[in-house]
C-alpha positions in Angstrom: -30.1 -29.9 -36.2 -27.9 -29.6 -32.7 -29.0 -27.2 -30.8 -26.6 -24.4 -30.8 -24.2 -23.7 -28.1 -23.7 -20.5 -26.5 -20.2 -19.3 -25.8 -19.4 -18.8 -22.0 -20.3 -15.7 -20.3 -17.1 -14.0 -19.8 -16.7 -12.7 -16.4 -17.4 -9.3 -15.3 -13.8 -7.6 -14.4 -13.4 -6.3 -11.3 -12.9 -2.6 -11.2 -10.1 -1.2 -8.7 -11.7 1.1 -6.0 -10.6 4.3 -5.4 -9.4 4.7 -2.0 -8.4 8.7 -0.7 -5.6 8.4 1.7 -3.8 11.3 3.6 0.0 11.1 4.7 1.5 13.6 6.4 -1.4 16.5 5.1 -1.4 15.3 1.7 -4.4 13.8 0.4 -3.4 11.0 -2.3 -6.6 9.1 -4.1 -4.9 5.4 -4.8 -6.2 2.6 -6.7 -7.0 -0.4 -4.8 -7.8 -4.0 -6.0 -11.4 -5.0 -4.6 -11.3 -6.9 -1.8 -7.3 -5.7 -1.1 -9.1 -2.4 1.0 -8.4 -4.1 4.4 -4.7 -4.4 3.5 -4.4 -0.8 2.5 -6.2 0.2 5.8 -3.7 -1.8 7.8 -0.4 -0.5 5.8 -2.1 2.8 5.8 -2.0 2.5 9.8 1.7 1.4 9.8 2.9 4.3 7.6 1.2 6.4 10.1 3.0 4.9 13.1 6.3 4.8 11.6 5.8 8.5 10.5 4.8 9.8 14.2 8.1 7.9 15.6 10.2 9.4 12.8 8.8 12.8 12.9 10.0 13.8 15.9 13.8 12.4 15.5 17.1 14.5 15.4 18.1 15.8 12.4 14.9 14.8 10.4 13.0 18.0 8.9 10.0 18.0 6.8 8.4 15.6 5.3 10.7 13.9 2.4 13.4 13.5 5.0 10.5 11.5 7.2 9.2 9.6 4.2 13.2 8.6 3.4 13.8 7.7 6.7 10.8 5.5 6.9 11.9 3.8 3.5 15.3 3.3 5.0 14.3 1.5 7.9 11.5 -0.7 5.8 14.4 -1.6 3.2 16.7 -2.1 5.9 13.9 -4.7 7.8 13.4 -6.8 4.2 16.9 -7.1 3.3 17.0 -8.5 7.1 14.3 -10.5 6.7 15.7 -11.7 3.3 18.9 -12.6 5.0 17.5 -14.8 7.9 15.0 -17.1 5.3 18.3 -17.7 3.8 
């Protein structure tokens, strides 16, 4: 007889880390794709910098009117950068 043939191993999924984040005093655990950590580090960084500029702004108070500013300005910057790559 042939000799039988296994079926291949399926590969091992990759669980998402776990990753504990804190903006503006609130502690947030997110899931994060291995091997994505370093990106989530880096846009953790940039929230943090566009919250200490936006925090201390006129007429912005607490932290949802921070966090909508900041997502303001981030949509404004992509629909720029949309319109210039056309």
């Amino acid at each position: 007889m042939y000799p039988k043939q296994s079926k291949p191993a399926k590969p091992t999924p990759v669980k998402p880390k776990q990753l504990t984040v804190t903006v503006l005093g609130r502690h947030m655990k997110i899931s994060c794709p291995a091997g994505q950590e370093d990106k989530l580090q880096a846009a953790m960084l940039e929230l943090e910098q566009r919250v200490s500029k936006t925090k201390y702004q006129p007429g912005v108070h607490g932290a949802e009117d921070v966090l909508l500013m900041i997502a303001l300005n981030l949509c404004n910057e992509l629909l720029e950068t949309k319109k210039n790559e056309q």
